[in-house]
N, CA, C and O atoms as CSV, one atom per row, in Angstrom:
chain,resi,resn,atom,element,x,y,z
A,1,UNK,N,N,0.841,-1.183,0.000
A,1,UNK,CA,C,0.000,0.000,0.000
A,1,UNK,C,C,0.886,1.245,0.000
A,1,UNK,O,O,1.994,1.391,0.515
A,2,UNK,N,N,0.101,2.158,-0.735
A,2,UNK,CA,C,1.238,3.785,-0.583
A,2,UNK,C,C,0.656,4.213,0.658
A,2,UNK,O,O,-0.219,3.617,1.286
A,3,UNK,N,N,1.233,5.332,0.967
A,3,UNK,CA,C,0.929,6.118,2.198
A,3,UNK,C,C,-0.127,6.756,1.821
A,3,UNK,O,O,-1.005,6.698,2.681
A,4,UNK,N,N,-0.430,7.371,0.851
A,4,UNK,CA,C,-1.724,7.734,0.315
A,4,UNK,C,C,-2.719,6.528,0.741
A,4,UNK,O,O,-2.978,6.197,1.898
A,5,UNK,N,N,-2.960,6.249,0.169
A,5,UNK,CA,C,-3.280,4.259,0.582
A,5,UNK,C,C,-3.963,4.329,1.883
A,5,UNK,O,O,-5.120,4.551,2.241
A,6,UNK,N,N,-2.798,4.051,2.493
A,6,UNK,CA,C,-2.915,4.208,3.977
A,6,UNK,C,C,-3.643,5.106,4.708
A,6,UNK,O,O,-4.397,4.964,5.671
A,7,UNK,N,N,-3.349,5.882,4.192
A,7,UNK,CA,C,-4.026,7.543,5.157
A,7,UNK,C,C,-5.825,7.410,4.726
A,7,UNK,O,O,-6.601,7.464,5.681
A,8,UNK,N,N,-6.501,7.220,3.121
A,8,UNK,CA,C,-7.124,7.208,2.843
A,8,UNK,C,C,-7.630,5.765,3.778
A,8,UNK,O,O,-8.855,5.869,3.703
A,9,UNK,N,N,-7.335,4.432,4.645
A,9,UNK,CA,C,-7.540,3.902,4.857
A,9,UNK,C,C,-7.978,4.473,6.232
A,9,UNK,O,O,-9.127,4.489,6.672
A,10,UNK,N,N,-6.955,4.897,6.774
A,10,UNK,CA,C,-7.504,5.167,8.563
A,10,UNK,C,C,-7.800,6.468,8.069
A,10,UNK,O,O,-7.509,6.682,9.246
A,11,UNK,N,N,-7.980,7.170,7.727
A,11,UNK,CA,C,-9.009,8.522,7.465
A,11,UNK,C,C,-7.885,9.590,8.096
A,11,UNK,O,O,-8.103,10.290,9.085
A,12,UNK,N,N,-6.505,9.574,7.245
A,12,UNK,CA,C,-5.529,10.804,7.851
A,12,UNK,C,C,-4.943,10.783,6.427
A,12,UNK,O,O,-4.663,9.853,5.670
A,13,UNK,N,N,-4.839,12.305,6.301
A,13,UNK,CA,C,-3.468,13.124,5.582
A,13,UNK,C,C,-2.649,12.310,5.144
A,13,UNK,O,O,-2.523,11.204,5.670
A,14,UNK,N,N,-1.971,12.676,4.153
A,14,UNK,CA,C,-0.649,11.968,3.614
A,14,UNK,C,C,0.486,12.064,4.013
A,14,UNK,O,O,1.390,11.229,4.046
A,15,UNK,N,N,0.412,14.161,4.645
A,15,UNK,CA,C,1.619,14.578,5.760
A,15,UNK,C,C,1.665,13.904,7.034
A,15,UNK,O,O,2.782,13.666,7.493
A,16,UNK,N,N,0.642,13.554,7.686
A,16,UNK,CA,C,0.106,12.561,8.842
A,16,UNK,C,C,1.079,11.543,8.561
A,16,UNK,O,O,2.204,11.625,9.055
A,17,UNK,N,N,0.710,10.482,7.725
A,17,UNK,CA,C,1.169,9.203,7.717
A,17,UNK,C,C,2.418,9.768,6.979
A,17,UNK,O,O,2.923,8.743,6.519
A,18,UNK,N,N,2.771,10.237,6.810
A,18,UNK,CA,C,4.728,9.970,6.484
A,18,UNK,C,C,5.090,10.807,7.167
A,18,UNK,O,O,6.111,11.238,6.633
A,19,UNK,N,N,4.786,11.661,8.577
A,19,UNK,CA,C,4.780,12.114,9.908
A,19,UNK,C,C,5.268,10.901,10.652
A,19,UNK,O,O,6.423,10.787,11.064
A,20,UNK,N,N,4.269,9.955,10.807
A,20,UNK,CA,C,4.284,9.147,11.671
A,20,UNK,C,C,5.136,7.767,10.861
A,20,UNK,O,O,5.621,6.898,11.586
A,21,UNK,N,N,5.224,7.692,9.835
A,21,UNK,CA,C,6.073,6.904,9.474
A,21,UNK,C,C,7.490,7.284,9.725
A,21,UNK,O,O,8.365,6.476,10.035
A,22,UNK,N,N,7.680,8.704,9.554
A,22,UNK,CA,C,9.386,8.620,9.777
A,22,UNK,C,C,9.550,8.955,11.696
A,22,UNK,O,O,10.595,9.149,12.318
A,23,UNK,N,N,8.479,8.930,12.099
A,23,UNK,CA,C,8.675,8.975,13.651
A,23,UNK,C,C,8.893,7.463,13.895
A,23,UNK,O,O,9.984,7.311,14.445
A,24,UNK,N,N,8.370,6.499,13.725
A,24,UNK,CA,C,8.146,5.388,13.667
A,24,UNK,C,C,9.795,4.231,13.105
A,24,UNK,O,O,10.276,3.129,13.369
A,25,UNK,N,N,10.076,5.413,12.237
A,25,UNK,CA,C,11.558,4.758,11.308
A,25,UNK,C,C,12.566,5.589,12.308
A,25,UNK,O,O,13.598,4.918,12.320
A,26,UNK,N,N,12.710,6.512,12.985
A,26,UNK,CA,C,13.610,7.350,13.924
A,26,UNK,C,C,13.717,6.627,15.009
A,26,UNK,O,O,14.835,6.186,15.277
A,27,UNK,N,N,12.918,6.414,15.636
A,27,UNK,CA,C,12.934,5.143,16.636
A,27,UNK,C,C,12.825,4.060,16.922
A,27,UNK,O,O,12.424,3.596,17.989
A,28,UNK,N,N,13.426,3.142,15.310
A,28,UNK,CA,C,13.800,2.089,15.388
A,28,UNK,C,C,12.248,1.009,15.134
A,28,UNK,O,O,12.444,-0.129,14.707
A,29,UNK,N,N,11.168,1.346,15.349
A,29,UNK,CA,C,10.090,0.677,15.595
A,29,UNK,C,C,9.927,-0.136,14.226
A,29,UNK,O,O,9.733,-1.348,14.325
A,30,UNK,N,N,10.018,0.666,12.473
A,30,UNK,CA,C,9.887,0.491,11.390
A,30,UNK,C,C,10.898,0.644,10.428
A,30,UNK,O,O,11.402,1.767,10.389
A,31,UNK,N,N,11.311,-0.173,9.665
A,31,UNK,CA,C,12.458,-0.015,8.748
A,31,UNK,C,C,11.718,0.479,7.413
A,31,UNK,O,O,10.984,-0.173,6.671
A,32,UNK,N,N,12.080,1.684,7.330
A,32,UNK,CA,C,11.038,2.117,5.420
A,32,UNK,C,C,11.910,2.525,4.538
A,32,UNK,O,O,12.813,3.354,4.648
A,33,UNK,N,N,11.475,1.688,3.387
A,33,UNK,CA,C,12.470,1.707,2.365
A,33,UNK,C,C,11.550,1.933,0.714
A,33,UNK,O,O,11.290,1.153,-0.202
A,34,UNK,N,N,11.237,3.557,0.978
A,34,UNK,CA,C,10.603,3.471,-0.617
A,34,UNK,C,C,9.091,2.954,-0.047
A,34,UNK,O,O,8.525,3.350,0.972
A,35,UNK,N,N,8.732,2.195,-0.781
A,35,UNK,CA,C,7.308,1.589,-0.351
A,35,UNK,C,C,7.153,0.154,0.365
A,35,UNK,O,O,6.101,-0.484,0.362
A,36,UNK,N,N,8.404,-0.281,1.008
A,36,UNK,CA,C,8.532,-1.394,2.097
A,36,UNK,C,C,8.517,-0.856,3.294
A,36,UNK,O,O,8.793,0.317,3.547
A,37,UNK,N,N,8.050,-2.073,4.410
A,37,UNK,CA,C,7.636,-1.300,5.557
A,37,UNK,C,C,8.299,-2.736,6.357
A,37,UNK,O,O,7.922,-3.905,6.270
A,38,UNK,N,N,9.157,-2.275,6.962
A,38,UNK,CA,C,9.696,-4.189,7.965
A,38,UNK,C,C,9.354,-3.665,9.396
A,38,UNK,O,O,9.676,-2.564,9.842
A,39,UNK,N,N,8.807,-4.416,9.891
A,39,UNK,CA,C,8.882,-3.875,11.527
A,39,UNK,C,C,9.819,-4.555,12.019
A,39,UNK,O,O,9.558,-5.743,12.203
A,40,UNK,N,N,10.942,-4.157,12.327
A,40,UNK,CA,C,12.200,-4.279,13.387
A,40,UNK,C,C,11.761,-4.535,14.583
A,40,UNK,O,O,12.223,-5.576,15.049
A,41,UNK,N,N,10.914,-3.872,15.365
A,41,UNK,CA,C,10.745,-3.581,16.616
A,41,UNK,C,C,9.360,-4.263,17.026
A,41,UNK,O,O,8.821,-3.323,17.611
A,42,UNK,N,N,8.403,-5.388,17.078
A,42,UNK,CA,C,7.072,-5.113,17.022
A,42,UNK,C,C,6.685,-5.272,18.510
A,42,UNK,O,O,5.518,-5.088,18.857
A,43,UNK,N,N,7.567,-5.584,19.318
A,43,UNK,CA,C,7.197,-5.464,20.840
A,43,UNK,C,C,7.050,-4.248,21.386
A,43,UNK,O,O,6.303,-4.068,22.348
A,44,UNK,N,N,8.037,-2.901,20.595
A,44,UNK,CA,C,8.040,-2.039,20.678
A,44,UNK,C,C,6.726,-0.806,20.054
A,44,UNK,O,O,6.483,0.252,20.634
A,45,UNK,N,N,6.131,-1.211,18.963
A,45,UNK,CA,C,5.102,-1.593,18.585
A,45,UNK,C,C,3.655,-1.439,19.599
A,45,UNK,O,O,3.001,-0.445,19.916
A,46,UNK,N,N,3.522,-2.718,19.890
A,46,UNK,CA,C,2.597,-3.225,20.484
A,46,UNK,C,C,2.554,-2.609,21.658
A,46,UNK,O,O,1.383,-2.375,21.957
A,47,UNK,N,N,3.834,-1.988,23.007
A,47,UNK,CA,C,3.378,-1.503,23.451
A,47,UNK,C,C,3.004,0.198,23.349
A,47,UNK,O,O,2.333,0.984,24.018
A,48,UNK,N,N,3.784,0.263,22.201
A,48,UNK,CA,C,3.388,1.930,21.528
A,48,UNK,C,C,1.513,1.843,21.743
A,48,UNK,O,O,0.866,2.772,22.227
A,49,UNK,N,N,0.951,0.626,21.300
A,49,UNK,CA,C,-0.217,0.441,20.751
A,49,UNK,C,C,-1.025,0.726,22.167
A,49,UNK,O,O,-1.892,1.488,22.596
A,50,UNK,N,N,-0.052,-0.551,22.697
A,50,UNK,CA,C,-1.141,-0.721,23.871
A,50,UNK,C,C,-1.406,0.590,25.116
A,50,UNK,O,O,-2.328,0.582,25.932
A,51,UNK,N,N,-0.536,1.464,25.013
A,51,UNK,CA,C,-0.352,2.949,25.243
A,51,UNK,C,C,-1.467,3.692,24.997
A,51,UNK,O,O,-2.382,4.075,25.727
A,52,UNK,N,N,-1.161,3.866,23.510
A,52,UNK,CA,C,-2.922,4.587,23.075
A,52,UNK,C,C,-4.104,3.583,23.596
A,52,UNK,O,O,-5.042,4.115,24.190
A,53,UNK,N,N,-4.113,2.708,23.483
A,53,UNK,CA,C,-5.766,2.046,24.188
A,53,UNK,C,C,-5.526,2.476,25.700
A,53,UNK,O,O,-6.510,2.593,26.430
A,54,UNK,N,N,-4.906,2.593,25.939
A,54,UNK,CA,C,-4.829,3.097,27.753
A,54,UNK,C,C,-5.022,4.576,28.087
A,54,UNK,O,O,-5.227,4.961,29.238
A,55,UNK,N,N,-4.940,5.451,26.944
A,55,UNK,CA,C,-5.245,6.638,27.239
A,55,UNK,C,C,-6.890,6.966,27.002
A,55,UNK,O,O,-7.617,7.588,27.777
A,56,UNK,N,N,-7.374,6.178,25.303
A,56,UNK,CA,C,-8.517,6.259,25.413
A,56,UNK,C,C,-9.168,5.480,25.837
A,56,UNK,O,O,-9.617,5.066,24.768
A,57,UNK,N,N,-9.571,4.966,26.468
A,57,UNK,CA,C,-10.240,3.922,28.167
A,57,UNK,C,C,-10.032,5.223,28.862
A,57,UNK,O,O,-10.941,6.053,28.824
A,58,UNK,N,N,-9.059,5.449,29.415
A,58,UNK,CA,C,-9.660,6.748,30.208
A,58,UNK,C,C,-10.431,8.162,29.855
A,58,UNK,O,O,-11.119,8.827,30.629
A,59,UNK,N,N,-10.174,8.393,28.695
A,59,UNK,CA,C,-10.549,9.384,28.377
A,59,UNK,C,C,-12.485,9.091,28.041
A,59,UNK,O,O,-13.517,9.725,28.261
A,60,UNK,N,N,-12.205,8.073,27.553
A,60,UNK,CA,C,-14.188,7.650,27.794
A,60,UNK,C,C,-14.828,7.045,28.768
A,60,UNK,O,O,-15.972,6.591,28.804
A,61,UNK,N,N,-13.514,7.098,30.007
A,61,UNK,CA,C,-14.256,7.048,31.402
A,61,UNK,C,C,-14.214,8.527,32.126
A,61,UNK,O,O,-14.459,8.786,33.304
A,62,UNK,N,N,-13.886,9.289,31.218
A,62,UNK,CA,C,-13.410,11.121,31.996
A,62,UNK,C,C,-14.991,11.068,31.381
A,62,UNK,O,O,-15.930,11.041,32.176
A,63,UNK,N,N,-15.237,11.053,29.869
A,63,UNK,CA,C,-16.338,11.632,29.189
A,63,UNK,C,C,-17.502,10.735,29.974
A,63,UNK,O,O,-18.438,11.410,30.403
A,64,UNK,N,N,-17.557,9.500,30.183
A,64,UNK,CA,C,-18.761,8.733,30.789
A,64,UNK,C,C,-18.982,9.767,32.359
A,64,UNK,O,O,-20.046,10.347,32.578
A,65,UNK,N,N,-17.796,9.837,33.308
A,65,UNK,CA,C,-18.100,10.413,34.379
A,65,UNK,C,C,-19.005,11.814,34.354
A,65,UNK,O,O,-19.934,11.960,35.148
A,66,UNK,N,N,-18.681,12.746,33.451
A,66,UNK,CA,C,-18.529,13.995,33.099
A,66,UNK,C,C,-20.070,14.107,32.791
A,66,UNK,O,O,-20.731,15.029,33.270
A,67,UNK,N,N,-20.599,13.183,32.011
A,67,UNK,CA,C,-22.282,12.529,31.372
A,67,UNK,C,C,-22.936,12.419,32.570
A,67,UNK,O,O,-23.619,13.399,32.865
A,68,UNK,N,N,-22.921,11.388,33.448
A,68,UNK,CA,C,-23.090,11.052,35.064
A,68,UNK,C,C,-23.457,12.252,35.715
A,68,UNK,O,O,-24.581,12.417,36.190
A,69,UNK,N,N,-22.214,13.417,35.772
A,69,UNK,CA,C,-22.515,13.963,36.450
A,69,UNK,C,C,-23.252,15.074,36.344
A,69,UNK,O,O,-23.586,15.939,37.153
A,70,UNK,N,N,-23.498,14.854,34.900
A,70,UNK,CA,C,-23.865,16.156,33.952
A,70,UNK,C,C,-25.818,15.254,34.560
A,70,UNK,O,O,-26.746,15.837,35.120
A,71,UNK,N,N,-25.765,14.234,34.264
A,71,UNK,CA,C,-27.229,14.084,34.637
A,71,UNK,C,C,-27.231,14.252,35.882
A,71,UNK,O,O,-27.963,15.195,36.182
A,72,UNK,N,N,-26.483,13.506,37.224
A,72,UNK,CA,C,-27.030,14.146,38.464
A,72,UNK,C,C,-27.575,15.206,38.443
A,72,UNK,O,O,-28.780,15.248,38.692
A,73,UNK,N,N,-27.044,16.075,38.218
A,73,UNK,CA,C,-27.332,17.672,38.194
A,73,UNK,C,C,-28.310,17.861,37.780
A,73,UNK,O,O,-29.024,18.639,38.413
A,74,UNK,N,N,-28.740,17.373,36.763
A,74,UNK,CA,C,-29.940,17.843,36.024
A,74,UNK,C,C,-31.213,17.255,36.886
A,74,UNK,O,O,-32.109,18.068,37.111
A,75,UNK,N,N,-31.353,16.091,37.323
A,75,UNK,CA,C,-32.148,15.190,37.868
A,75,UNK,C,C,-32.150,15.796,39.076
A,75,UNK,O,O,-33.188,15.468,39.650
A,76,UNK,N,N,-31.001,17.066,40.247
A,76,UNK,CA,C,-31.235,17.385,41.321
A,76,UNK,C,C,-32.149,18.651,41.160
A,76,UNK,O,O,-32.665,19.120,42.175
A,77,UNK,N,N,-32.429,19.369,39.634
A,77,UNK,CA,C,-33.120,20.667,39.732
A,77,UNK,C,C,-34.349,20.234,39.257
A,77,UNK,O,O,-35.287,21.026,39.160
């Protein structure tokens, strides 16, 4: 796939994904060569990954609380 490709796939920019591709190739995570992609690193990877799922879990338990409390309130007037 091109990065075009790609971006049109997860719904980002082309500057986006070859953003994050050469962040990704700087720190060892991805080897990119032209239009090859080797992952060197995929433990490194995975917990890159498992990082973002840990921020949003909280962040849609900030927004669930925030809902909660947004109805208490409403339900006390």
């Amino acid at each position: 796939m091109s990065r075009e490709e790609i971006g049109s796939y997860l719904g980002l920019r082309l500057e986006k994904v070859s953003k994050i591709m050469s962040e990704f190739h700087q720190t060892e995570l991805l080897e990119v060569n032209k239009r090859n992609l080797c992952m060197i690193n995929p433990s490194g990877l995975q917990s890159l990954l498992s990082g973002c799922a840990i921020k949003e879990q909280r962040r849609q338990y900030a927004r669930l609380s925030m809902r909660a409390y947004s109805n208490m309130l409403t339900e006390a007037m």
